[in-house]
C-alpha positions as CSV (number, residue, x, y, z in Angstrom):
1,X,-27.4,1.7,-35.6
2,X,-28.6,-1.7,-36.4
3,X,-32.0,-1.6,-37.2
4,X,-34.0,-1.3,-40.4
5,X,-37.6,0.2,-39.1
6,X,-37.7,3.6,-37.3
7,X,-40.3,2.1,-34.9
8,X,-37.8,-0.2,-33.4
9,X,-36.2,3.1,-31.7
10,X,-39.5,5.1,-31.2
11,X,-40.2,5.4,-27.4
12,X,-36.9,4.3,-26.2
13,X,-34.3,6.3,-24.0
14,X,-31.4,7.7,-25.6
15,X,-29.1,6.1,-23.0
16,X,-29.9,2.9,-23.9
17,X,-28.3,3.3,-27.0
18,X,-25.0,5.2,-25.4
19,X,-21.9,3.3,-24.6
20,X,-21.2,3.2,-21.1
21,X,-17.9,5.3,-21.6
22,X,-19.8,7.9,-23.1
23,X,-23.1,7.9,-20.6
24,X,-22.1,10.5,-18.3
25,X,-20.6,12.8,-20.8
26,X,-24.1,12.8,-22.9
27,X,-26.0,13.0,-19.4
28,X,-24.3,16.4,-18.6
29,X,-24.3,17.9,-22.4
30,X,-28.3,17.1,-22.0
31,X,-28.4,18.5,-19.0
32,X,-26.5,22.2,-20.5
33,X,-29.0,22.0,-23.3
34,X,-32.1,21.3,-21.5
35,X,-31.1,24.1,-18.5
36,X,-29.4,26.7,-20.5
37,X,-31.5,26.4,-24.0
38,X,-27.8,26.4,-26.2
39,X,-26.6,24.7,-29.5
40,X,-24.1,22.7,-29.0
41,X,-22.2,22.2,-31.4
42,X,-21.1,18.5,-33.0
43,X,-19.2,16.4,-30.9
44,X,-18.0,12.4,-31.9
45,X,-19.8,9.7,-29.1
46,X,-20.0,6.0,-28.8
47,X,-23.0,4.6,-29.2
48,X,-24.0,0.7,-29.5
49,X,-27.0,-0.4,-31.9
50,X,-29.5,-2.9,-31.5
51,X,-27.1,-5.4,-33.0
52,X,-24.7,-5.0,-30.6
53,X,-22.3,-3.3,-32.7
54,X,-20.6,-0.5,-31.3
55,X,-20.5,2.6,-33.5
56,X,-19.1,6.3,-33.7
57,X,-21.4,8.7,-34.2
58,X,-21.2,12.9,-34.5
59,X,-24.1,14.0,-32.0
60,X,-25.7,17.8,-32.9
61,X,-28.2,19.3,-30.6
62,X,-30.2,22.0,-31.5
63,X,-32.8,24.1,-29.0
64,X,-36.0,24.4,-30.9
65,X,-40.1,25.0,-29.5
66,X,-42.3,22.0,-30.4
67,X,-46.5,23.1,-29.5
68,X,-45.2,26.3,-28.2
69,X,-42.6,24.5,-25.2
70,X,-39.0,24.5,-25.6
71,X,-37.4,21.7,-26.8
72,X,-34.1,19.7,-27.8
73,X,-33.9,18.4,-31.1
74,X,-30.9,15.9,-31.0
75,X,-29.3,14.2,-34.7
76,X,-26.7,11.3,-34.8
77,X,-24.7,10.6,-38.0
78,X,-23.1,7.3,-37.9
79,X,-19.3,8.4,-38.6
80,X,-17.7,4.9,-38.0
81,X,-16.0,4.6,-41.6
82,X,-15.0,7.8,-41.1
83,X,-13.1,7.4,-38.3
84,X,-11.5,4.2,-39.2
85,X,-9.7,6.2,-42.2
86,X,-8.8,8.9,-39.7
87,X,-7.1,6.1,-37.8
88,X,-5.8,3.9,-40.9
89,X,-4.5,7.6,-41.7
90,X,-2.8,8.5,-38.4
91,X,-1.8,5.3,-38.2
92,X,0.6,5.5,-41.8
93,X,1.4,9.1,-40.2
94,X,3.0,7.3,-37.4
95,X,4.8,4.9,-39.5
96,X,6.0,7.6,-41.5
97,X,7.2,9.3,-39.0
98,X,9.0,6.6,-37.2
99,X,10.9,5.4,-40.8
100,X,12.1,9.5,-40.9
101,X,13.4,9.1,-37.8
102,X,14.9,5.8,-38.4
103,X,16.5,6.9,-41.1
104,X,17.9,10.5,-39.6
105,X,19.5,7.7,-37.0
106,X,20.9,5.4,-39.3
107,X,22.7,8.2,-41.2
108,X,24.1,9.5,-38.3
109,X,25.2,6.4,-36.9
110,X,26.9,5.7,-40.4
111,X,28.7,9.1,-41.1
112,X,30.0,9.0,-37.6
113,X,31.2,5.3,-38.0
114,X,33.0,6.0,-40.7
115,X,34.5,8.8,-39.4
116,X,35.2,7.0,-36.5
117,X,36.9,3.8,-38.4
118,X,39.2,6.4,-40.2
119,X,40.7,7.2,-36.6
120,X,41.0,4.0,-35.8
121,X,42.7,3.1,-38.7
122,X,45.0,5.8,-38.0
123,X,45.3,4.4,-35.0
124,X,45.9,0.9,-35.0
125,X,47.9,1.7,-37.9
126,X,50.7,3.2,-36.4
127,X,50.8,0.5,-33.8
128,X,51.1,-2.3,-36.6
129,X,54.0,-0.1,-38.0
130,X,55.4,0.6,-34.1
131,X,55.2,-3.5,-33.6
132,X,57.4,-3.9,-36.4
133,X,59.9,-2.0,-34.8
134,X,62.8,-4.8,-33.9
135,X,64.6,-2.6,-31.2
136,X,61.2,-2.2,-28.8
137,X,61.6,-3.0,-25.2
138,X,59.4,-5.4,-24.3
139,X,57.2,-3.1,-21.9
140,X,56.7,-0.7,-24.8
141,X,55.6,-3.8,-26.9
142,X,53.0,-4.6,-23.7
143,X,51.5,-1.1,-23.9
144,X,51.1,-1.3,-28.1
145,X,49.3,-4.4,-27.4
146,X,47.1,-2.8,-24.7
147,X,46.3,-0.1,-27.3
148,X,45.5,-2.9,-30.4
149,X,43.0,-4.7,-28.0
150,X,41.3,-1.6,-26.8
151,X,40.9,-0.3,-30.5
152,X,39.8,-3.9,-31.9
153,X,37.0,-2.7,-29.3
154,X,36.3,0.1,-30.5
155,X,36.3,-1.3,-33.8
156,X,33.6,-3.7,-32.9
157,X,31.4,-0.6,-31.4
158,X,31.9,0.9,-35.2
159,X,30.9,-2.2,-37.0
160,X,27.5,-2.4,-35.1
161,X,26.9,1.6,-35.4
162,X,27.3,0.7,-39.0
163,X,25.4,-2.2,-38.9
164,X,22.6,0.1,-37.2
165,X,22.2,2.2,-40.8
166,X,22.1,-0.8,-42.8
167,X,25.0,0.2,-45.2
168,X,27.4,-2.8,-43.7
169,X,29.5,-4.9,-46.5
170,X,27.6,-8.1,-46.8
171,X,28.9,-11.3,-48.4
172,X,25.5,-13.1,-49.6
173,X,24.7,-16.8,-50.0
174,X,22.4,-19.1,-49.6
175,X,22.0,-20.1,-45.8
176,X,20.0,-22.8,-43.9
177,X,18.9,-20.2,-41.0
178,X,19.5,-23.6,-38.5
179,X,22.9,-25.1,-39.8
180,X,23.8,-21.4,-39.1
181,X,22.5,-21.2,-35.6
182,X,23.3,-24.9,-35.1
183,X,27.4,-24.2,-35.5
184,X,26.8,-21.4,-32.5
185,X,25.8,-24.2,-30.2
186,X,28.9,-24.4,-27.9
187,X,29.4,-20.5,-28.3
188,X,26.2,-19.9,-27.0
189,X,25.7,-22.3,-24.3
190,X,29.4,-20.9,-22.8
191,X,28.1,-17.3,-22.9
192,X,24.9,-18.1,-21.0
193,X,25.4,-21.0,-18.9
194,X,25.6,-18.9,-15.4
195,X,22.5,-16.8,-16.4
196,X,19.9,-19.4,-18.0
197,X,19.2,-22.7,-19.5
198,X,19.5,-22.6,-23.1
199,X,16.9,-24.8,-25.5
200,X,17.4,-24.8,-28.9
201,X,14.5,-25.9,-31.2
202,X,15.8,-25.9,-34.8
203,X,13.4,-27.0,-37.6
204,X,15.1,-29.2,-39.9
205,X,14.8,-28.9,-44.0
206,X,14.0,-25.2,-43.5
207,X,13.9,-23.1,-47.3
208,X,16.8,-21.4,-47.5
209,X,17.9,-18.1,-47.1
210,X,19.7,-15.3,-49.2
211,X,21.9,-14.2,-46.6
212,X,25.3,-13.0,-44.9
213,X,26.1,-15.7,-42.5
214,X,28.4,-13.8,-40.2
215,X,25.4,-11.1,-39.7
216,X,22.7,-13.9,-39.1
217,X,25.5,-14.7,-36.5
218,X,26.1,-11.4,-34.7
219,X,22.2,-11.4,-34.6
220,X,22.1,-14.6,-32.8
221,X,24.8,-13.8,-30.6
222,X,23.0,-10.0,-29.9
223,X,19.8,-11.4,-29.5
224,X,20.6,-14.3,-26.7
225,X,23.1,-11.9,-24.9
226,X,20.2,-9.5,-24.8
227,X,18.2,-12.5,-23.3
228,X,20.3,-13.6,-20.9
229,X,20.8,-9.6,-19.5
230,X,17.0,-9.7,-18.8
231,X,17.0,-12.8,-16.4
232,X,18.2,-11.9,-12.6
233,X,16.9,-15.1,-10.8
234,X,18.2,-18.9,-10.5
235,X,15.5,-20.2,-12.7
236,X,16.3,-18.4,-16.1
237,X,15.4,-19.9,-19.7
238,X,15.8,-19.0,-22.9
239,X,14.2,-20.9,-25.8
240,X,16.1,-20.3,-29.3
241,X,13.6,-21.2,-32.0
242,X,13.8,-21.8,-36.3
243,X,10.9,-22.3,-38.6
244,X,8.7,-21.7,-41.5
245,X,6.0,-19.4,-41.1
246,X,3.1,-18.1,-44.3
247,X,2.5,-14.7,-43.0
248,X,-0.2,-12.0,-44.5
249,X,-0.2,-8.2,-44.5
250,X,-2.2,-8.4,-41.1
251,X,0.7,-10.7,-39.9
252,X,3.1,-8.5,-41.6
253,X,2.4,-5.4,-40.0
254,X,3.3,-6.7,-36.2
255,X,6.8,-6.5,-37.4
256,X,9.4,-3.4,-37.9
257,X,9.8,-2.7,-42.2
258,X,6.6,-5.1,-42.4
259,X,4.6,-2.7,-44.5
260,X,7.8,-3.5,-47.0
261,X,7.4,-7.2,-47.0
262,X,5.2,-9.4,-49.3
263,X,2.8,-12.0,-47.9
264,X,4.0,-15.4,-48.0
265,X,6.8,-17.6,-46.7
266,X,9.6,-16.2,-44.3
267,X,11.8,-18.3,-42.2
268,X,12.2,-17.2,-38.8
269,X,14.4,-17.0,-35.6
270,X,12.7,-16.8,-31.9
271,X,14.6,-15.8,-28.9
272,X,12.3,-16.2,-25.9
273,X,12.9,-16.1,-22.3
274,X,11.4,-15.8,-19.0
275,X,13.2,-12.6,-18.0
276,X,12.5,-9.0,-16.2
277,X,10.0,-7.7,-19.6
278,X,10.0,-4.7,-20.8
279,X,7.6,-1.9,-20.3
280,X,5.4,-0.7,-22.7
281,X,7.3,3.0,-21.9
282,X,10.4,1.1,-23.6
283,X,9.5,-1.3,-25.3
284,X,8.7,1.0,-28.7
285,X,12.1,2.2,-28.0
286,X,14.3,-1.0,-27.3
287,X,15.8,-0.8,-31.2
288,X,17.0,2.7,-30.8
289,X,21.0,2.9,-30.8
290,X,22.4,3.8,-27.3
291,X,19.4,3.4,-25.7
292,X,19.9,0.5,-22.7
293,X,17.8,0.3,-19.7
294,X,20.7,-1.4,-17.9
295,X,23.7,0.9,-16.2
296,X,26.5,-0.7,-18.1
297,X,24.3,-1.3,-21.9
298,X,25.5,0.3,-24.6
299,X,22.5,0.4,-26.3
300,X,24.1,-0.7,-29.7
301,X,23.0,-4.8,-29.5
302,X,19.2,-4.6,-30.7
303,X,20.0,-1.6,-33.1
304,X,22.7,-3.4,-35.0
305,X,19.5,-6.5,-35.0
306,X,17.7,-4.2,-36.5
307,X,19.7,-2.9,-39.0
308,X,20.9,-6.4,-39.9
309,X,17.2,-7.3,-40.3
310,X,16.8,-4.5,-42.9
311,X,20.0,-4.6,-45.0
312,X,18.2,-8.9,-45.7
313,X,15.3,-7.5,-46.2
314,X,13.1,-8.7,-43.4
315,X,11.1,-8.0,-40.7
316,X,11.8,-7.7,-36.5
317,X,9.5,-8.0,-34.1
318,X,8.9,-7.9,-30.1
319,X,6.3,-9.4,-27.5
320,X,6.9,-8.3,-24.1
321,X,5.3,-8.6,-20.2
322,X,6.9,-7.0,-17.5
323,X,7.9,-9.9,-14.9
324,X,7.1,-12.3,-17.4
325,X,9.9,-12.4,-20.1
326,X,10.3,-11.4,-23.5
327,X,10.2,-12.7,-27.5
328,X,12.1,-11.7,-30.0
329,X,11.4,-12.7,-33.4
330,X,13.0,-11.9,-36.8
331,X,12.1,-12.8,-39.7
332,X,13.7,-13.2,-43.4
333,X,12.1,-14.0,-47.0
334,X,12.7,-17.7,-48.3
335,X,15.5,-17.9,-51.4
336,X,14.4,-19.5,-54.3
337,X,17.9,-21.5,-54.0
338,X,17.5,-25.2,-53.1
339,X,21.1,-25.9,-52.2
340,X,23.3,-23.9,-49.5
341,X,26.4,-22.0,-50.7
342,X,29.4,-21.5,-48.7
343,X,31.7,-18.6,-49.6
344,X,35.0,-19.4,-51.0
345,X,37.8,-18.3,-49.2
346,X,41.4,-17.8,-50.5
347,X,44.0,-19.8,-49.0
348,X,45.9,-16.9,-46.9
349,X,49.8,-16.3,-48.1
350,X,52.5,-16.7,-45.8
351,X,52.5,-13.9,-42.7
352,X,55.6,-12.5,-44.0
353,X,54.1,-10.7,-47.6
354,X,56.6,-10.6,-50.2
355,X,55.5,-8.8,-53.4
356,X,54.3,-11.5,-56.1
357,X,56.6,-9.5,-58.7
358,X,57.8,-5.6,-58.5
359,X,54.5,-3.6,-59.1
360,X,53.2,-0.1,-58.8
361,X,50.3,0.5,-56.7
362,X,48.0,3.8,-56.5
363,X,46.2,4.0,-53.1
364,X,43.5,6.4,-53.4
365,X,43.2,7.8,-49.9
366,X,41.3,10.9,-48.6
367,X,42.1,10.6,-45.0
368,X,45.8,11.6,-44.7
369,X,46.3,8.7,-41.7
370,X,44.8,6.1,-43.1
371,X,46.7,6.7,-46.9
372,X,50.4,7.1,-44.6
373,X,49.6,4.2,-43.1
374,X,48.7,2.1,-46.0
375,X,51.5,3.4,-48.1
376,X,54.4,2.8,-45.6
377,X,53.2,-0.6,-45.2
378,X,53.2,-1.5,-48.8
379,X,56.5,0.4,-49.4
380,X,58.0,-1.8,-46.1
381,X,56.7,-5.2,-48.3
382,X,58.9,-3.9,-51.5
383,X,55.5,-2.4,-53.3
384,X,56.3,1.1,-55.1
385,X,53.5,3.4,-54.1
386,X,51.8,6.3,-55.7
387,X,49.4,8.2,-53.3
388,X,46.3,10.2,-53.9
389,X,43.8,12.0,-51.6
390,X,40.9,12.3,-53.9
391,X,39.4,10.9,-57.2
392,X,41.1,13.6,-59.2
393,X,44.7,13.2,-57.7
394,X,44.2,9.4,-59.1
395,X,42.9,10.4,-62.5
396,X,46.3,13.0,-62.9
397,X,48.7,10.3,-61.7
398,X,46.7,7.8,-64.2
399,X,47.6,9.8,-67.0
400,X,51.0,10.5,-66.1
401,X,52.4,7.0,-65.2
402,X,49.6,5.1,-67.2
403,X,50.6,0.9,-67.7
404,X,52.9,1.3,-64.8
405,X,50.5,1.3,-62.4
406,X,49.7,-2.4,-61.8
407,X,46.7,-2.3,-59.3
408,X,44.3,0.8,-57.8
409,X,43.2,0.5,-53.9
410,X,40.6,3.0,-53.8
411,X,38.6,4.5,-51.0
412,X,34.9,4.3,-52.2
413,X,33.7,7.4,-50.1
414,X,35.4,10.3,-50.8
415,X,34.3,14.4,-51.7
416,X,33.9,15.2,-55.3
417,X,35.0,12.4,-57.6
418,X,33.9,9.7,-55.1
419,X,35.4,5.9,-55.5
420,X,32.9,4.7,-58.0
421,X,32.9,7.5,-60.5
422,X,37.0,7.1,-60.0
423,X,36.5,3.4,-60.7
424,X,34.1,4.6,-63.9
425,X,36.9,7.6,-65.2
426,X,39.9,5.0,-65.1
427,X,38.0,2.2,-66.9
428,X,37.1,4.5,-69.4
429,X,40.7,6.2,-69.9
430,X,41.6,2.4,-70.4
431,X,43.2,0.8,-67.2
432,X,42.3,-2.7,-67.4
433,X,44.0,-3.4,-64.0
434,X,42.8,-4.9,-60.9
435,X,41.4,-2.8,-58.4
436,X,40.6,-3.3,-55.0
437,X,37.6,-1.0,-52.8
438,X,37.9,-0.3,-50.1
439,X,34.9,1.1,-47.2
440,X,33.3,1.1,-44.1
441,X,30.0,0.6,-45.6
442,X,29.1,-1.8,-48.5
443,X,31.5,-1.7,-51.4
444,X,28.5,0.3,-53.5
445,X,26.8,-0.8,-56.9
446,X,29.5,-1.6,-59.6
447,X,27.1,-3.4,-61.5
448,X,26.8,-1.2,-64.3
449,X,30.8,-0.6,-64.7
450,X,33.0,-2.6,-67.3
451,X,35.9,-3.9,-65.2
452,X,34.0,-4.4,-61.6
453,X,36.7,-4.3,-58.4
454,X,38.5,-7.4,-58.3
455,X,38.0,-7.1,-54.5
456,X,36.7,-5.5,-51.0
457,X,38.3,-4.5,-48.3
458,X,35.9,-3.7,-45.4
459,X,37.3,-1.1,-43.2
460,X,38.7,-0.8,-40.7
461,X,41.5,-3.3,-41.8
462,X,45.0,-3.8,-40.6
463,X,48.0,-3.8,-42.8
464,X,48.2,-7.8,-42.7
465,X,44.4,-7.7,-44.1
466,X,45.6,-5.4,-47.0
467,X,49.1,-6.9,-47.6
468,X,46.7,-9.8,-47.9
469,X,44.5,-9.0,-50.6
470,X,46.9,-7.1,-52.7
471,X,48.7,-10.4,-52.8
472,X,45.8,-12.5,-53.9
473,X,44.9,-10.0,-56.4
474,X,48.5,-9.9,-58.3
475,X,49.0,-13.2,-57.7
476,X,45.7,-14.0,-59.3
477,X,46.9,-11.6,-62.2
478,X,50.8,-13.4,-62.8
């Protein structure tokens, strides 16, 4: 309580030392004791000591007779440390919590994503191998093209459900976070220049990044769309901010996954404007996928952020005051690296794939669509084709046709023998051939295999994308 002599508190009301919030409640228990002559039993009050200091305290009155009158006698036990682990404990409870339920979301956004880009592949598939149909009126060729545009769509919904679980193919370098958002410029000035002024403020020389650069894009983009959806007056600004900040685990734990994060240097992004806010009723909620306070949101913009964010192993975080606007800011751990990396691209082959030299290709294929599709398209481009719908299927027709088979494309995720443990059974049987993975999520840990894929094809692809690669491969192979 503050003191250090007994005589300091002698002769002095017990409501001097109550905290206001608590007077009342103490007045009436001291009024049941006192009138009804009762225990009562232990109860947790705020009381401030004669420092000043406000402290918790457990309160336990007892009726007793002092020189033959009934009395109260009244003990306080200063609780304070105890309740700062109760709340350092319901606190990690509540993180606990929120990371289970993160992660329920991100698996179901994932399985149904993948799901999901197996249709479509299906899908825009059969309208690649309908387009190359030379005989097609030409309003038959308008309504295949209607159909590729509105599954590209869909497509794009996938990708950021995907993005939402974290599991998303990345393709890491090392990125200077404001060269990145620098090249958006244009892009982003178009996209907001009937809802707000755009500023950007980009710190030069900035440590560099370990990082996909089309993801630190799409958050850009999701982040300043997001922005400019809040404003809905004539005086709309949104401030787009890069720089180096030393953060430490107090810092750390304003942000989403900060309890994972180290102190020290991260580089960050800020999106700030001067829009509509957010609620605190939403505002612990804005991250979840498909949740959108606007009539036409999707709800799929700030999840795929967020599961961007975690996939580079950083940290998200968000300020908000209804009627005053809203701050987004992410934040990524400084690369060791001290010169950027661009990722080297192949130079595409002509649009009309002609096979390098007669070869045999296995495409491993659980999903009976997606394995017609790809096997009629690299039959049409003078491939011969051996198809498998699971790991097994590919090990038989391994053994039976052996050195003829000239390159694998194999579906990572797949029941029973998945794609890696295929990839692991025909390395050891001794296939020394390419072989390319294919996935909706990232292209899993090879790491440990002798004979790692030679490439990776994201899905959902088209038949040009894996006409494409199988070309580069066995060309790279001749």
């Amino acid at each position: 309580m503050g003191g250090t002599d007994p005589a300091e508190f002698l002769g002095r009301p017990v409501l001097d030392f109550v905290h206001p919030d608590y007077r009342d409640l103490v007045l009436a228990r001291m009024g049941r004791v006192v009138s009804n002559g009762v225990d009562l039993a232990p109860m947790r009050e705020r009381f401030i000591g004669l420092d000043g200091r406000v402290v918790d305290v457990e309160v336990v009155a007892s009726t007793i007779e002092l020189d033959g009158q009934p009395a109260s006698l009244v003990s306080f036990r200063d609780v304070s440390e105890r309740v700062r682990e109760e709340e350092r404990q319901r606190t990690i409870e509540a993180r606990l919590r929120e990371a289970q339920k993160l992660e329920s979301l991100s698996l179901l956004a994932g399985g149904v994503a993948h799901d999901f880009n197996n249709l479509l592949m299906g899908i825009l598939g059969n309208v690649e191998l309908l387009g190359l149909e030379v005989d097609l009126p030409e309003p038959a060729r308008e309504r295949l093209r209607t159909i590729e545009r509105i599954g590209r769509r869909a497509a794009e919904l996938a990708g950021q459900m995907l993005a939402y679980s974290g599991r998303t193919h990345q393709e890491l370098h090392h990125a200077d976070l404001s060269r990145v958002v620098g090249e958006l410029d244009e892009l982003l000035r178009a996209s907001t220049r009937h809802k707000a002024e755009l500023e950007l403020v980009l710190e030069p020389d900035l440590p560099l990044v370990h990082a996909d650069a089309v993801q630190l894009r799409q958050v850009v983009l999701n982040l300043v769309n997001n922005a400019a959806e809040a404003i809905d007056h004539d005086q709309g600004r949104i401030v787009l901010r890069t720089g180096l900040a030393h953060l430490d685990g107090a810092d750390l734990q304003r942000f989403e996954f900060g309890d994972r994060l180290s102190p020290g240097p991260y580089v960050f992004l800020e999106v700030a404007d001067n829009g509509a806010g957010i609620g605190p009723e939403n505002l612990r909620r804005v991250f979840e996928p498909f949740f959108s306070t606007r009539m036409d949101g999707r709800g799929l913009g700030l999840a795929a952020v967020l599961g961007i964010v975690r996939g580079h192993r950083g940290g998200v975080a968000v300020d908000s005051t209804p009627g005053e606007g809203t701050t987004f800011r992410v934040i990524l751990p400084v690369s060791d690296a001290e010169e950027a990396s661009d990722p080297v691209r192949p130079v595409p082959p002509p649009d009309v794939v002609q096979p390098v030299v007669p070869a045999t290709i296995l495409l491993v294929e659980d999903e009976h669509a997606v394995r017609e599709v790809g096997a009629t398209l690299l039959r049409r481009a003078g491939y011969e084709v051996l198809e498998a719908a699971s790991g097994r299927e590919a090990l038989a027709l391994h053994q039976e046709y052996g050195d003829e088979i000239a390159l694998v494309v194999l579906d990572r995720a797949m029941p029973g023998i998945d794609g890696t443990e295929t990839l692991r059974r025909l390395r050891e049987r001794g296939f020394d051939g390419p072989i390319v993975v294919c996935s909706g999520f990232d292209k899993g840990d090879f790491d440990d295999i002798d004979g790692a894929p030679a490439a990776f094809l994201p899905k959902p692809y088209t038949g040009s994308e894996l006409l494409r690669v199988v070309w580069n491969v066995l060309d790279e192979r001749r």
